[in-house]
C-alpha positions in Angstrom: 47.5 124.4 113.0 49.2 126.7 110.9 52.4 125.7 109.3 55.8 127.7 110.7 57.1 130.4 108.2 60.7 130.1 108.4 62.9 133.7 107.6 65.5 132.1 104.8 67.2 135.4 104.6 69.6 135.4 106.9 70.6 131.8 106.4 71.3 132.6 102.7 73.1 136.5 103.6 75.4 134.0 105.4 76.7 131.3 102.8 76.3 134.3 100.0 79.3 136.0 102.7 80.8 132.8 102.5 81.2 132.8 98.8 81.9 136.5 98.4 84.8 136.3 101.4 86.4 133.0 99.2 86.0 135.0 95.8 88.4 138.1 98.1 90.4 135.3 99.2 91.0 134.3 95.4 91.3 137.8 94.1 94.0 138.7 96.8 95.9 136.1 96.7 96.0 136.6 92.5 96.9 140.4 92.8 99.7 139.9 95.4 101.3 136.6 93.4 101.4 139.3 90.6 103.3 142.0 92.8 105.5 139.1 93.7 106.6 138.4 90.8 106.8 141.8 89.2 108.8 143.4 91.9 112.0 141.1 91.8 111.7 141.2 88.4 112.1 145.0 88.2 115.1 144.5 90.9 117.2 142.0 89.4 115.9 141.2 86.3 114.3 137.7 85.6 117.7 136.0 85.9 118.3 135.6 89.1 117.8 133.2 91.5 114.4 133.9 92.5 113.5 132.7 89.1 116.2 130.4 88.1 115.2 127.6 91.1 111.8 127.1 92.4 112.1 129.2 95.7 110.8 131.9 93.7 107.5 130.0 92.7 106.9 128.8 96.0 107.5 131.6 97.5 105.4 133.7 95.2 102.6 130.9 95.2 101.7 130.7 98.4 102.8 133.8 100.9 100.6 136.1 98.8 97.9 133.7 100.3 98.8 132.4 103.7 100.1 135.8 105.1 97.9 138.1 103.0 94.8 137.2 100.9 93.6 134.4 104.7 93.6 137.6 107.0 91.2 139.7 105.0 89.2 136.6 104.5 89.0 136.1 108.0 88.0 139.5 108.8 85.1 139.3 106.3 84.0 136.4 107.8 84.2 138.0 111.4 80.8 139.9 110.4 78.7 136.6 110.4 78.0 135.1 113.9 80.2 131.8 114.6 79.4 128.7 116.7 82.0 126.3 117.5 80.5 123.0 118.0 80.8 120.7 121.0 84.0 119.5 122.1 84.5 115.6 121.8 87.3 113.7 121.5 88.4 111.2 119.0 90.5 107.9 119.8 93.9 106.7 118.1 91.7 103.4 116.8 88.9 106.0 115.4 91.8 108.3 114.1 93.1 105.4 112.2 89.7 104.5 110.6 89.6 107.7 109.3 93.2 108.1 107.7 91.9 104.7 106.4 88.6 106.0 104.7 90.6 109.2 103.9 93.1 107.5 102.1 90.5 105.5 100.0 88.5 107.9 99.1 91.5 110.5 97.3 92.6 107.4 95.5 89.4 107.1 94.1 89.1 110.5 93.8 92.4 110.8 92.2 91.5 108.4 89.3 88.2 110.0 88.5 89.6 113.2 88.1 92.8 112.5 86.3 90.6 110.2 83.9 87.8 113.2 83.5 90.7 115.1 82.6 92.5 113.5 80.2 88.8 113.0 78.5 88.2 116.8 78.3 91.2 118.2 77.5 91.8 115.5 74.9 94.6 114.1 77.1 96.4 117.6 76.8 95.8 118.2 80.6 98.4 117.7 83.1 98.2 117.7 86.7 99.5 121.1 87.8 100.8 119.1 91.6 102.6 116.2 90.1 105.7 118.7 89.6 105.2 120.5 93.2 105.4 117.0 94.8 108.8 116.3 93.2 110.6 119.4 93.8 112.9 118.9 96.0 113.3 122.7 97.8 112.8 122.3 101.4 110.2 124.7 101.0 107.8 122.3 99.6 107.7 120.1 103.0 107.1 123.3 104.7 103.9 124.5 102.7 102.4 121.1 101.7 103.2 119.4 105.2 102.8 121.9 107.8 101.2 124.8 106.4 98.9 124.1 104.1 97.3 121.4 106.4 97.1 124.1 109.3 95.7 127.3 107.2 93.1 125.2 104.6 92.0 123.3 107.6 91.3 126.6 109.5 89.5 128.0 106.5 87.3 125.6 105.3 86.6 123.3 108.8 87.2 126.1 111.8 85.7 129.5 110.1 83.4 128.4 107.2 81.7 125.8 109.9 81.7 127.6 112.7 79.5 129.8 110.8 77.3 127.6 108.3 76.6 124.5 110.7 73.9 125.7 112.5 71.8 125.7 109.3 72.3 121.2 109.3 75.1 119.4 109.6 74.9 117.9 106.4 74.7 121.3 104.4 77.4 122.7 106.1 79.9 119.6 105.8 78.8 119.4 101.6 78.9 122.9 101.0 83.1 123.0 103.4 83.7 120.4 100.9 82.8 121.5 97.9 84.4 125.0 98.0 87.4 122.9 99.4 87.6 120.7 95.9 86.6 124.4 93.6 89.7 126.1 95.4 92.1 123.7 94.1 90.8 125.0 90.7 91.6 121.6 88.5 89.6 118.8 88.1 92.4 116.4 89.0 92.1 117.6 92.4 88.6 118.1 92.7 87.1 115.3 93.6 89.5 113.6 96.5 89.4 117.2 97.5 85.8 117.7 98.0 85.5 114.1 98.9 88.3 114.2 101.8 86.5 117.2 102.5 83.2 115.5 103.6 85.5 113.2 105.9 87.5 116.3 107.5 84.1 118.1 107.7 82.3 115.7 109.5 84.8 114.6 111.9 85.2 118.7 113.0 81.2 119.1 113.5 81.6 115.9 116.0 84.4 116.9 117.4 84.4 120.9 117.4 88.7 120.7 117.3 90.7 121.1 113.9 93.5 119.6 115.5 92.4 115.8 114.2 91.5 116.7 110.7 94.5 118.9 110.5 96.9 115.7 111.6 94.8 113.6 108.8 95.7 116.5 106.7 98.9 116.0 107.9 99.9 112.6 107.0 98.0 112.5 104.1 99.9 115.1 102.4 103.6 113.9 103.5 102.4 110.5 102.0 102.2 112.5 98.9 104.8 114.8 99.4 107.5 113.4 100.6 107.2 109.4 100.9 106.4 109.3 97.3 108.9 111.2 95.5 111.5 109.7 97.9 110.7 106.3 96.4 110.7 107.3 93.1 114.7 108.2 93.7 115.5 104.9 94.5 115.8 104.0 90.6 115.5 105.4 87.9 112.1 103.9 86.0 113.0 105.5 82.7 116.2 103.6 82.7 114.6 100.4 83.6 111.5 101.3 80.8 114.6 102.0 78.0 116.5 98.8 79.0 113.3 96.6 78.6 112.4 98.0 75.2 116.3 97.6 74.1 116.1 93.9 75.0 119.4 93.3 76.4 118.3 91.2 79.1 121.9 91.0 80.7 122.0 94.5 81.2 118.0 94.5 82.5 119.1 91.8 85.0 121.9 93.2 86.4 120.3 96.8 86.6 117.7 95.3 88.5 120.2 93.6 90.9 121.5 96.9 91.1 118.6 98.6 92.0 117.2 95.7 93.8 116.3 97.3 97.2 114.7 100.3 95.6 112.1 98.3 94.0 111.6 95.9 97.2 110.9 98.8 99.5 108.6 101.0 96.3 106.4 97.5 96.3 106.5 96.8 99.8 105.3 100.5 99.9 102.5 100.1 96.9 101.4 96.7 98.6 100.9 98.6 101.9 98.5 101.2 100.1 96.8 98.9 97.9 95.7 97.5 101.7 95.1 100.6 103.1 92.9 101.6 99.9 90.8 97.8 100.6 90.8 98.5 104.0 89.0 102.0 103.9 86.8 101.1 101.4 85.2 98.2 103.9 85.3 100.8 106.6 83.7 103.6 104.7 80.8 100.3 103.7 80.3 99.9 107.4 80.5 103.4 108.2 77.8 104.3 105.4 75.4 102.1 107.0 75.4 103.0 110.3 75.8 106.9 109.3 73.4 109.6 110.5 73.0 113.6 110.7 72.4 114.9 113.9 69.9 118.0 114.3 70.7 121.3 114.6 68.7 123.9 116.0 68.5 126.4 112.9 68.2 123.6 110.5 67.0 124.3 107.0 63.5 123.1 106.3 63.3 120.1 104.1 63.7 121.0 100.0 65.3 124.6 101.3 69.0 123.9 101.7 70.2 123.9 97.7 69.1 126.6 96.9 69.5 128.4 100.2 73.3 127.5 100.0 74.1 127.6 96.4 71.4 130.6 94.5 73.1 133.3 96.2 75.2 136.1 94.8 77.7 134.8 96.5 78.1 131.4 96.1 77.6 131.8 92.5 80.2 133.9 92.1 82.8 131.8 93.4 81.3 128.6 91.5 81.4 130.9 88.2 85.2 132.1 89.2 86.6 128.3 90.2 84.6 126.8 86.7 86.9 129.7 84.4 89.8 128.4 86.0 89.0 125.3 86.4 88.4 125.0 82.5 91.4 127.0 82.0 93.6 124.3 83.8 92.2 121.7 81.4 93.8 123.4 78.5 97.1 125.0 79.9 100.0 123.0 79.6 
């Protein structure tokens, strides 16, 4: 019996597309950040207040790519054929397991990229989200909490999947997720991106809707957002940090009295995730074990799908562009 030749062309024309539409994506959104900030600037001048508060950045940061550089992405991608999956739906107990397992796995993730970091930038690195999470412009709740769930959800779950998943389930979640985690373009994202990613990926290839890993998203983000900046405004820790060194205990004591219900609801708060964290790290053991692939019907042959989804012109190119500035990040203060 002679053994099937199977066509890898087409397969790897389709995540080389893939890459080349998120390298446009990149380039777009770059070249109309740039016209953003020019333009005002040969308006008004830089002092205005467009530059002097941070509407200015987010504006500038992220219209360019929701309402500009997504849309000619999307019509790149239109040229390759899409599949949605089939349509299943997921339970509020199931929906909680995964926020669990979510959670667990960007606090991991979180650590392992701050501490790879901090080793190869010799500490110099800093985490280019810390100060977008504790701005306080309403505009950050809008991007990180409703938007930027919605439209990164719709890129990397919805369109990338729709037209990769035929070729296996498991390339096509690995591959979502790991051009999720490069987009972010720092390492102290990278990993709890791409590894949230795998989650999100895998729950939209069972259940063919991005409207659960979009409320994951969701939550996820306003946890980090909003919930956590709020609690750091309950007292002020480098008061508390200058009082302790000082060692005036009678002016540590009754600033803790003062502050007292601050700190009862930030630990109540920190005991709550250091729970959630245990509990989705069990899950995620259980899960793991009884975890399985299902077929698809253009699957890629056994020893095929690396280099069928990676060594393309394509995919190359938007590893190579996400490394530069990915290495960039780790030495721009």
């Amino acid at each position: 019996m002679e053994e099937k030749i199977i066509d890898l062309k087409t397969p790897k024309k389709t995540f080389s597309t893939v890459g080349f539409a998120l390298c446009v994506y990149i380039a777009v959104g770059i070249l109309v950040q740039l016209a953003f900030l020019s333009v005002p600037a040969l308006i008004w001048g830089k002092d205005n207040w467009y530059y002097n508060t941070t509407w200015g950045q987010w504006i500038s940061s992220f219209v360019p790519m929701y309402l500009f550089a997504l849309p000619v992405f999307a019509l790149i991608m239109r040229a390759l054929p899409a599949k949605r999956p089939a349509e299943n739906r997921i339970n509020v107990g199931k929906m909680f397991a995964y926020f669990l397992i979510s959670y667990c796995i960007i606090y991991a993730g979180n650590i392992i990229g701050t501490v790879l970091s901090l080793v190869f930038s010799a500490g110099k690195a800093q985490n280019p989200i810390s100060d977008l999470a504790m701005d306080i412009n309403p505009l950050k709740v809008v991007v990180m909490v409703i938007l930027a769930p919605l439209f990164e959800e719709l890129i990397f779950r919805k369109i990338i999947l729709d037209r990769i998943g035929k070729y296996g389930e498991k390339t096509a979640v690995i591959v979502s997720a790991f051009a999720f985690g490069l987009l972010h373009q720092n390492l102290f994202q990278f990993f709890y991106a791409f590894g949230v990613g795998l989650i999100f990926g895998y729950i939209y290839m069972r259940t063919g809707k991005i409207r659960y890993s979009v409320i994951l998203h969701t939550i996820i983000n306003f946890m980090g957002a909003v919930i956590a900046p709020w609690l750091l405004t309950l007292f002020d820790i480098e008061k508390l940090l200058n009082l302790t060194q000082t060692g005036a205990n009678e002016e540590i004591m009754a600033y803790i009295f003062e502050i007292l219900p601050g700190l009862l609801i930030y630990f109540v708060y920190t005991f709550i995730l250091y729970g959630i964290v245990i509990a989705g790290f069990v899950l995620l053991i259980i899960k793991l074990t009884k975890f399985k692939w299902n077929k698809t019907e253009e699957e890629l042959p056994k020893g095929t799908a690396f280099k069928t989804a990676y060594i393309n012109p394509g995919m190359i190119c938007y590893i190579l562009v996400c490394t530069v500035f990915i290495i960039l990040a780790l030495f721009t203060t």
